[in-house]
N, C-alpha and C positions, 0 to 999 in steps of 0.2 A: 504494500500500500504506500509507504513511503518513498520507495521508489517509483511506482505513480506519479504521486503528487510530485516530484522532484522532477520528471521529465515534462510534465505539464505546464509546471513555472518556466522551466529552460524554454520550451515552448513560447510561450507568452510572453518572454522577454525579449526573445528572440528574433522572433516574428512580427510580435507589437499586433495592437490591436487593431490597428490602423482603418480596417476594411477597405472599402471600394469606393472610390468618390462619386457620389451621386451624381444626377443631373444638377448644375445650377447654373445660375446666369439669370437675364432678365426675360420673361414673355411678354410681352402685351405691352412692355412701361413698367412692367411689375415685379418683384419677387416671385421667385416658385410659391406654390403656396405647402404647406407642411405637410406631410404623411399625417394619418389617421392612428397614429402612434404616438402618445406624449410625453416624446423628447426632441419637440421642435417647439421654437416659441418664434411668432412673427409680428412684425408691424402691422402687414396684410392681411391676417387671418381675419376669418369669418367670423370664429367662434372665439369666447372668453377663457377656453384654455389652453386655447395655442398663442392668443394677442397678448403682444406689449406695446409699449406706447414707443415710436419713434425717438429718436433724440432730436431735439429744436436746438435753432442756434442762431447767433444775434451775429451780427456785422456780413460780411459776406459770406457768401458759399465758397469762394477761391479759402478764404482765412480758416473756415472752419472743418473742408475736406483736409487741409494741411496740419492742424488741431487733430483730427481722428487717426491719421495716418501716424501723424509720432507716436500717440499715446496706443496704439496699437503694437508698432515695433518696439515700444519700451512694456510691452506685457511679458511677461512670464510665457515661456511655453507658446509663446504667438508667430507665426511666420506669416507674411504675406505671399500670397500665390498669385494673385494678379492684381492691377488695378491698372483703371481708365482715369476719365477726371470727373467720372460720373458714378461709379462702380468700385466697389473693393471686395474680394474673397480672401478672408483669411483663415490658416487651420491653426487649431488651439492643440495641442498635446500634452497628454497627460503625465506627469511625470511617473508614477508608479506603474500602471501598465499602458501608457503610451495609447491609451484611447484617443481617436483625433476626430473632435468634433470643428464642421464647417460651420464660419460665419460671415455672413453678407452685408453687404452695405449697398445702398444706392442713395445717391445724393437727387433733392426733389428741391432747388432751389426758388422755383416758383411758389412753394409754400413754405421755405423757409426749413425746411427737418431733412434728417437721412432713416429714410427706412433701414430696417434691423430685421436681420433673420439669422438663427443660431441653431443647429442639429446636429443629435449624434449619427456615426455614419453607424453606430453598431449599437446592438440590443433596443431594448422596446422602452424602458423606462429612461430616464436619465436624475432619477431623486433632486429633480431643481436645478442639476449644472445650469444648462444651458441660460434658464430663466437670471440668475444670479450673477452667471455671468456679463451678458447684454445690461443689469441692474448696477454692475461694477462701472462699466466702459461707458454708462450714462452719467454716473456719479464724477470718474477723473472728468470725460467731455466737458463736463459744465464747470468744475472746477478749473477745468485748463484757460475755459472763456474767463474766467472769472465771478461767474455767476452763478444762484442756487439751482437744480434740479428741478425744473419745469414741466409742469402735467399740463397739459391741454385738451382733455379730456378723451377718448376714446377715439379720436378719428382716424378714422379706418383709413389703409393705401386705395391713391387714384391712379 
């Protein structure tokens, strides 16, 4: 049994948990919208337990995509994988077994916010990561503006 368990961890450290990169990108103007599994949370969603609120942001959109982007490369565990000057996908990794969940950005400077989308690529739960996470990266954001963390109530992505 121990021997088991011993090749299963070499396994899983090994290997990492990484899975398979989903479909992402933008359709429509929009965010993917989440899997029917909750461990995705979105700007976009339909429903109240996949949605979070976008991150808002005051002076330009040039100032504040350049705001998200550092404080993204100064995360813990963050890589950026791509980015436009409208779009960002970054993967977050886990440090103990190297779980790597996708997150998304698109910038909506017409109404001032960047939509947020964060999923794990693996398992069906994710115990709040995700949510917590996007709740972190809204916290530095506003703090980076200089300003407090801004609700504007539920409006959903156009």
């Amino acid at each position: 049994m121990q021997k088991a368990l011993a090749i299963l961890w070499l396994l899983f450290t090994v290997a990492g948990c990484s899975g398979t990169r989903p479909e992402l990108g933008i359709v429509d103007g929009r965010l993917r919208p989440c899997p029917p599994s909750p461990n995705c949370v979105s700007s976009c969603a339909q429903d109240e337990g996949h949605l979070i609120q976008p991150l808002y942001y005051t002076g330009t959109s040039s100032a504040a995509w350049q705001h998200l982007t550092a404080l993204i490369r100064d995360m813990e565990g963050a890589e950026i994988v791509s980015q436009t000057d409208t779009y960002l996908h970054a993967q977050y990794t886990s440090a103990l077994f190297r779980f790597v969940d996708d997150v998304e950005f698109l910038l909506d400077a017409r109404n001032r916010r960047i939509e947020v989308r964060s999923a794990s690529r693996l398992g069906y739960y994710d115990f709040g990561v995700n949510r917590r996470r996007l709740q972190e990266i809204r916290r530095r954001f506003a703090q980076k503006q200089g300003r407090p963390t801004v609700s504007r109530g539920n409006s959903r992505c156009i």
